[in-house]
N, C-alpha and C positions, 0 to 999 in steps of 0.2 A: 495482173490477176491477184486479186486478193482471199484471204483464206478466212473460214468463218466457220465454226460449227454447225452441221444442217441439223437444225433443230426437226424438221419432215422427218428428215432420213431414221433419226436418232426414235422420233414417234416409233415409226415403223417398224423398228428393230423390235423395240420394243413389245410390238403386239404380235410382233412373228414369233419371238420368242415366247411370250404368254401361251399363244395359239399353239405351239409346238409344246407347250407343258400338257394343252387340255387334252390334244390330241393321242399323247403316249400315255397318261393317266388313265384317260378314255380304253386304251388296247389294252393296256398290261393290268391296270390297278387288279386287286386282288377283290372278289365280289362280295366278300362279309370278310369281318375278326378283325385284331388286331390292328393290323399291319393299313387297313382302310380306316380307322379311325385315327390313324396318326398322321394320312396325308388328307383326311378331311379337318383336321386340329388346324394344320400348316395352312392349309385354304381359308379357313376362319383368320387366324392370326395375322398372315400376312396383307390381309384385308385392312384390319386394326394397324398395324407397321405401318403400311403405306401414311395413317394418319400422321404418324411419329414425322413419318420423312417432310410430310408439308409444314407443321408446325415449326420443326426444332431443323431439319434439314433447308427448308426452303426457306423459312421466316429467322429461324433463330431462336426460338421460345423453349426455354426447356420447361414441360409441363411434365410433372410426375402422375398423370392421373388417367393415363389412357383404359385400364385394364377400369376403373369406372365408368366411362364412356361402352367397352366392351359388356359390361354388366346391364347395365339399362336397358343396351337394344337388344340383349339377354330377357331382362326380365318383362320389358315391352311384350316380345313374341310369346315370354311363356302364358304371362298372364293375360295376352290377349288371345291365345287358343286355347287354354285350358277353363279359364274363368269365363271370359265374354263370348267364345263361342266366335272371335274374326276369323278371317282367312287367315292362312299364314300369309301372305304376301301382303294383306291387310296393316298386319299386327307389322308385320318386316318395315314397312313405309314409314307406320305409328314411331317404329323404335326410330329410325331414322330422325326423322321430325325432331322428335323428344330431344336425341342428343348434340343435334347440329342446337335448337336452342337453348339447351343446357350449355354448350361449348363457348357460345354467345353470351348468355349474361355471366359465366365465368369470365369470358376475356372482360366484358366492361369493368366487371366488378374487381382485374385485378391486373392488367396490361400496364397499365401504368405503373407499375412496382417493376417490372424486368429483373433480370439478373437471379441473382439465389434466392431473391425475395420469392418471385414469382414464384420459384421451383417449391420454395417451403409453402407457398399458399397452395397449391398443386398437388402437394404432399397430403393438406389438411383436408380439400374436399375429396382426395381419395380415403382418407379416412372417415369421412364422415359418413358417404356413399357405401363403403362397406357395413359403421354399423347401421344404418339405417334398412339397409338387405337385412342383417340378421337379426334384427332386434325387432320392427315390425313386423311380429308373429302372424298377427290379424291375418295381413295382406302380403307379405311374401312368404309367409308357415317360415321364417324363419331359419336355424342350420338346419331344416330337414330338407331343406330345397323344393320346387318343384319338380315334378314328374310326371311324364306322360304327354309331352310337349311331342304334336304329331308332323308327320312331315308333311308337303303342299302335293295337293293332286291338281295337276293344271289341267282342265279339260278331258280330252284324252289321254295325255300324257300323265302316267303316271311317275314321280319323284319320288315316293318313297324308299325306293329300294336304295341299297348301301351306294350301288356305284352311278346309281343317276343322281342321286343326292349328292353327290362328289362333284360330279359335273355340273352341278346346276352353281354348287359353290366355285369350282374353276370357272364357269362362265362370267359371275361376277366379279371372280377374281381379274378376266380380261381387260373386264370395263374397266376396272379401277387403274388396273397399270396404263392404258391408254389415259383415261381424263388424269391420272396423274401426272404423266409424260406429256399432254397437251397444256396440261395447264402450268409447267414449269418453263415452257416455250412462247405462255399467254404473256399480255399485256400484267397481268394480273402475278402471274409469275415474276414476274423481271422485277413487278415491286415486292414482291416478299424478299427477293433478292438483294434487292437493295437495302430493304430493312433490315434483313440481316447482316449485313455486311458492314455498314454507316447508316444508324436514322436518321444521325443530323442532316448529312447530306441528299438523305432522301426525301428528308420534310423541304428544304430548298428548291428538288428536283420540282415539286408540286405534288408529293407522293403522303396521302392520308397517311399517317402513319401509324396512327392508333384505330383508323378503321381495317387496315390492313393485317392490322396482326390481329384483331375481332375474326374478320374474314377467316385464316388461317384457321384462329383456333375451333370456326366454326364446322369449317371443312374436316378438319381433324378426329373430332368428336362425330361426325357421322358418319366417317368413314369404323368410327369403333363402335360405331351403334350399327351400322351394316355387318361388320365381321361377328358382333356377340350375339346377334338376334339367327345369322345362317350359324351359327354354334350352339346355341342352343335346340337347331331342329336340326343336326347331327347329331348329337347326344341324350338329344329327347330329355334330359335332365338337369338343372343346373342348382346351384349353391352358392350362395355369399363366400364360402372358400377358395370356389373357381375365380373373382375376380379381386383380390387382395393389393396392398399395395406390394408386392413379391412380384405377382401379374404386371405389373406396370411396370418394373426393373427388367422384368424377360423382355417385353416387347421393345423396353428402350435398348436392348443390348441386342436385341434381333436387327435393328436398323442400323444400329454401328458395325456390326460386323459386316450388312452386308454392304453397307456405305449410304451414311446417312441423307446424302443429295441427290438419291437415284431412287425410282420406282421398282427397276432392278433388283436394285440391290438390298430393299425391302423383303421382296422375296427369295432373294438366299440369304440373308439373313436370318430369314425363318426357317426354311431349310437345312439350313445346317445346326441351329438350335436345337429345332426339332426333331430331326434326324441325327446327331452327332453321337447323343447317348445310344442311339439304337443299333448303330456303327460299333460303340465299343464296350457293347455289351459283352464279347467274347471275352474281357480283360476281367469280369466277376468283378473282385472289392474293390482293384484296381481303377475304373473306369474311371470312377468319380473324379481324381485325382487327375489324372490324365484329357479329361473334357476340360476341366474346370483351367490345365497351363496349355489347352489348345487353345480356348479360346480368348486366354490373356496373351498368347504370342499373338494372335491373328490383331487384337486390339493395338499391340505395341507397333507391331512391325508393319502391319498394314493398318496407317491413320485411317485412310480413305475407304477404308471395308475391303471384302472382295473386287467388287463389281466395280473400285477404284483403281485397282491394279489392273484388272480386266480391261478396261475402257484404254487407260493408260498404253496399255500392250497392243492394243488391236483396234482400235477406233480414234486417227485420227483427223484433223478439222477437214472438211470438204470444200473444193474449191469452189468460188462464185466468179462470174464472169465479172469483169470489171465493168464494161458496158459507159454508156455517157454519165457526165454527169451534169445530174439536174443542180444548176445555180439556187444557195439558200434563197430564200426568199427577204431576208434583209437584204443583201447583195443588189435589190431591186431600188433599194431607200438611195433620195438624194443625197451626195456629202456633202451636205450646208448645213452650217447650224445657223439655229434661228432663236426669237427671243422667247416661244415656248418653254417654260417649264415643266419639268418632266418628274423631278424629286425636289417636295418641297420640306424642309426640315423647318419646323419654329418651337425653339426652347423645349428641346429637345434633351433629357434629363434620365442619369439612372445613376442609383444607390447600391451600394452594396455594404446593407448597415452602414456607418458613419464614414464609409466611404463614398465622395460624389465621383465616377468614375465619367460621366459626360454633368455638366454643368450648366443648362440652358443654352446648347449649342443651337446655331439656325445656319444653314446650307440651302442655298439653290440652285438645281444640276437644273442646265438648259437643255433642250431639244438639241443632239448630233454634237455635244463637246463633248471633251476630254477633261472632267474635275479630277481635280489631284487632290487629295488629303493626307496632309502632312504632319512631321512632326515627333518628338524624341520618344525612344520607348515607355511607356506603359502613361501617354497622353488621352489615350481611350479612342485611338483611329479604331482598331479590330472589334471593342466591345461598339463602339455608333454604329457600324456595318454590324453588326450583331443585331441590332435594338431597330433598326433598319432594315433589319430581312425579318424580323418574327423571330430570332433565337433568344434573344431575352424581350418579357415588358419592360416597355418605359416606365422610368416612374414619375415623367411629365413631360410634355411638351405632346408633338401631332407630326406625323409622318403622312403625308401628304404623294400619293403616284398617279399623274395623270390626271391632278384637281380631284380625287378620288380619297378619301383620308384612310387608310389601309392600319392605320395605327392599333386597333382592336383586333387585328386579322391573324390568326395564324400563318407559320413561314409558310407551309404548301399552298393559302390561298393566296399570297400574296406570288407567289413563283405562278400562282396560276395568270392570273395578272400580268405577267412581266415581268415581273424582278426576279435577276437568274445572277449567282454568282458563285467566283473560286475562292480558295482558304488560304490561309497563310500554310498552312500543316496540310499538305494532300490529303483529299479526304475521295478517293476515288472505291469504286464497287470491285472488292482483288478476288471475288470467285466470280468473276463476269469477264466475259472477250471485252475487248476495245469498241466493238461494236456497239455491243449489250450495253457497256456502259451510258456512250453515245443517245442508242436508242431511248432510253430512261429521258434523256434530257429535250427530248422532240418530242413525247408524249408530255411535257409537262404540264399542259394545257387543258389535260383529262375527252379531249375533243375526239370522239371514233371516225368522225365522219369522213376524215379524208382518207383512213383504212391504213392496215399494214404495211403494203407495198409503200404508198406514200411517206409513209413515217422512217420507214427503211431506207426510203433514197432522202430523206433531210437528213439523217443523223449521217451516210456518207458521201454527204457532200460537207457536210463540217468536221468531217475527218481530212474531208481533200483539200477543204480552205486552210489549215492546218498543217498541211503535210505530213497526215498517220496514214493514209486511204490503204497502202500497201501490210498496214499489219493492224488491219481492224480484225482480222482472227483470231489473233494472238490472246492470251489471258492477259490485264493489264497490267497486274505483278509481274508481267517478264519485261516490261518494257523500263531503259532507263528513266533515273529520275526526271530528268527534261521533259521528255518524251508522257511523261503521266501527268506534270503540266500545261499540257499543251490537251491534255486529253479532258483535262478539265474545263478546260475554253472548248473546246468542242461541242462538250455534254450542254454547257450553257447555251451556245450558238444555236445546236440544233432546234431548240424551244423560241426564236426567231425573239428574243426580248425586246422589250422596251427600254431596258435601262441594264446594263451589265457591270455587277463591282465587282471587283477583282483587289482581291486581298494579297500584297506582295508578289505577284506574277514571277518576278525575277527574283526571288528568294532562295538561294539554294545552289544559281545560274553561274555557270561561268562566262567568262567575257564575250567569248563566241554565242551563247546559247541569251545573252542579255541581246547582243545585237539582232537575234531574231527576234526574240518577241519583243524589241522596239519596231522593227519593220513590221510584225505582226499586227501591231496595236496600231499602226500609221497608216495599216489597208483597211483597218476596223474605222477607222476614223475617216477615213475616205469615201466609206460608202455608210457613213453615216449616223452610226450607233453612239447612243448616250452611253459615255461611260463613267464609274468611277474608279479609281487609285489609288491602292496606296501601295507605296513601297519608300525605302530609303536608299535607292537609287537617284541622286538628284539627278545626272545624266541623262537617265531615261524619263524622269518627269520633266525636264526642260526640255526634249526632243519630243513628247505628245502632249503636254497637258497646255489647255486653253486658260483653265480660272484652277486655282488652288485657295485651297482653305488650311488654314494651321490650326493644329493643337498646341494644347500645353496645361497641362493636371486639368484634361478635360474640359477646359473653356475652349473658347475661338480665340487667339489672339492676331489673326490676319487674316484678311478674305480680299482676294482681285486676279489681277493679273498675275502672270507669272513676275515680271521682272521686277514689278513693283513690288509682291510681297517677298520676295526674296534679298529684297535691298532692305527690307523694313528689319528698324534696328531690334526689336522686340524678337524676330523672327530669329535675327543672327543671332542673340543671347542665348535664346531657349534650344534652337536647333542646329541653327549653320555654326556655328561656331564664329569668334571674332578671328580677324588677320593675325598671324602673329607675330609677331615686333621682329627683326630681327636684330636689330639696335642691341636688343636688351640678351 
């Protein structure tokens, strides 16, 4: 039996526990004053958070600019019930709309900067966003704010009043924590995950990576366009002051406390934000003092927020049944190699300024061999598989998959294609199970049609061709280093390739753990898979490789058979070294 995190289970917790927020809110909350403005503030906010959590939790983006996103579907709703006379649920949709594609041509306009870049550009249209609220007197009156922003009469149902206005914001609040908790368990989740975690590796997997975090930040910004526009008809009034970039700092610190990777934990991170000062109000001057080293100890001592420790404490992975297993569907391919061509390389060329790091090299991997690519360090083996998968352009020659020229293609469409491969440097997804990771590498294909379940028994059946199937639960940072090797050849497997390179496999390996993955790569070879190689293991390339090709400062200086290129005197200069005399 193998262990895995139920993602169902995990949903469901999830909404039970939402549901058991709306339901004691519902009994106890207080009917008007204070104290009901500050658990409708929390229902607004942790709306907006949740965005926090997809963006910069699920994807990895740090975006400073949520508390703008919150503004908009703020001023969407004011000034679509105050001015235009919409519905509120009209103007609530409107603000939505607005900021999912506000959030969108932000991401085009700036996804590709990553890192503190992006954070300081995040920085800048939160600034912009605020003076544009207050300086467009005309049309937003400016620091006077809007007022008078009414609540929604549904039919019969009236919302008006303080505490069904509360619950109509808890009830959205539901939705949110479910499609957020589903969509971190979606197809669509697993890639933000993986983008977060390694892009490289997730551009290989077949995984858009620049539309991926578009996506993200699209989802993100109307989840703050949903929280500002039900905040502004709790407060019936708002102001360019309410959405600051100060605003954006509380929300990004609302999701770290309560753990940036959870939908959870979005919402006690709001919670105790927003409630903590109300807590220690008895301390008078004191207070401030006091919130301000609670919440840097919760930061320090708890990385993972609350609802990190919480999870940790009491939610461990649920077991799945082992059940049969279904044979990959390569395992089906003949092991004969044949005189198709599978990778066709010609004058094949990359610079790095006046350096030629590949040199007109030409390669061609047959249908069901073993090509070895060989050769002394920094001969340009790792940067051709590079220039070869889409991580760098050529800057001449034609990449050839399948009689198909791929050379123009980015790495995901070429993984979409078939070309799937491992790194010399592990580059595996360490906040994902063994599964998860797996799974990512059977969807690379972007194909829904064979569904969930299907996709789920290919990635562990190439956990069982492996032999990981007993700790596909596991997080794959607990697994040793061998063992996250092997997990790499997995994730590739599962996406059933056409062509699989493997960049020093036995890198890292000890003696015992090289003799597996030479038997590993001999059952691969057996049922038929084109592969490529490299490593400087001559042992293990003379025990699977069929045709070898050498490097040397990035030309080809040998291409054939094994014996022969390994006898070739050129070969032994550069590489193998000459006999040494003993004479002398």
């Amino acid at each position: 039996m193998t262990r895995t995190a139920s993602s169902t289970g995990r949903t469901a917790l999830y909404g039970i526990l939402a549901l058991a927020a709306v339901v004691a809110v519902a009994l106890f909350a207080p009917t008007q004053g204070y104290y009901l403005n500050i658990m409708m503030q929390a229902a607004t906010y942790a709306i907006a958070v949740a965005g926090v959590v997809i963006v910069l939790g699920y994807c990895g983006q740090l975006a400073l600019c949520q508390a703008a996103f919150l503004g908009l579907g703020a001023y969407c709703v004011a000034l679509g019930t105050v001015d235009y006379g919409l519905p509120f649920f009209v103007a609530l949709a409107l603000g939505v709309v607005v900021t999912s594609i506000g959030g969108i041509f932000l991401g085009l306009a700036t996804l590709r900067l990553g890192g503190h870049y992006l954070a300081m550009v995040t920085i800048g249209f939160q600034m912009i966003v605020t003076m544009v609220l207050t300086n467009w007197i005309s049309f937003t009156r400016g620091p006077d704010g809007i007022s008078g922003v009414e609540r929604p009469v549904l039919g019969p149902i009236d919302l008006s009043g303080g505490s069904s206005y509360l619950a109509l914001c808890l009830a959205f609040l539901v939705g949110v924590t479910f499609y957020a908790a589903g969509l971190k368990a979606s197809r669509l989740g697993r890639a933000m995950q993986a983008v977060r975690d390694n892009e490289i590796a997730a551009s290989t997997c077949g995984i858009n990576v620049f539309r991926t975090k578009t996506v993200a930040f699209g989802i993100s910004a109307a989840l703050g366009g949903l929280g500002g526009g039900l905040f502004a008809g709790a407060f019936s009034y708002i102001s360019p002051d309410q959405f600051t970039f100060n605003e954006s700092i509380v929300l990004l610190t609302m999701a770290l406390l309560g753990g940036v990777q959870s939908p959870v934990g979005a919402l006690l991170g709001t919670i105790l934000l927003v409630l903590l000062p109300e807590w220690l109000r008895f301390l008078r001057q004191a207070y401030l003092a006091v919130y301000g080293a609670a919440v840097i100890a919760i930061m320090i001592f708890l990385p993972r927020g609350v609802w990190g420790l919480v999870a940790d404490r009491f939610f461990k992975a649920a077991p799945i049944e082992g059940g049969p297993v279904t044979p990959l569907p390569l395992l089906s391919r003949k092991g004969e190699a044949s005189k198709e061509i599978v990778l066709d390389i010609s004058g094949l060329a990359k610079h790095f300024g006046g350096l030629k790091a590949l040199d007109g090299v030409d390669m061609a991997v047959r249908k069901g061999s073993v090509h070895a690519l060989i050769g002394p360090n920094g001969s340009g083996k790792t940067t051709m598989v590079n220039v070869i998968t889409g991580l760098y352009v050529a800057t001449a020659g034609r990449v050839k998959l399948l009689g198909r020229d791929v050379t123009a293609l980015a790495p995901h469409e070429r993984a979409k294609l078939g070309m799937c491969r491992t790194y010399q440097n592990i580059r595996v997804f360490r906040g994902l199970t063994v599964l998860e990771n797996v799974t990512i590498g059977a969807e690379r294909d972007g194909n829904d049609v064979a569904g969930a379940q299907a996709t789920r028994e290919r990635a562990l059946a190439a956990l069982d061709f492996v032999g990981l199937r007993d700790v596909a639960g596991l997080p794959v940072g607990d697994l040793p280093y061998g063992h996250q090797r092997y997990v790499e050849i997995a994730r590739a497997l599962a996406g059933s390739p056409e062509i699989l390179l493997l960049d020093e496999p036995a890198a890292g390996l000890n003696l015992t753990e090289k003799g597996e993955m030479a038997a590993l790569l001999k059952r691969l070879k057996g049922h038929g898979l084109t592969i490529v190689i490299i490593d400087h293991d001559m042992k293990l390339i003379e025990q699977v490789a069929d045709h070898i090709t050498v490097l040397n400062f990035g030309k080809r200086i040998a291409d054939g058979e094994p014996r022969a290129v390994l006898a070739h005197p050129e070969v032994i200069a550069a590489y193998l070294g000459e006999p040494r005399n003993e004479a002398a």
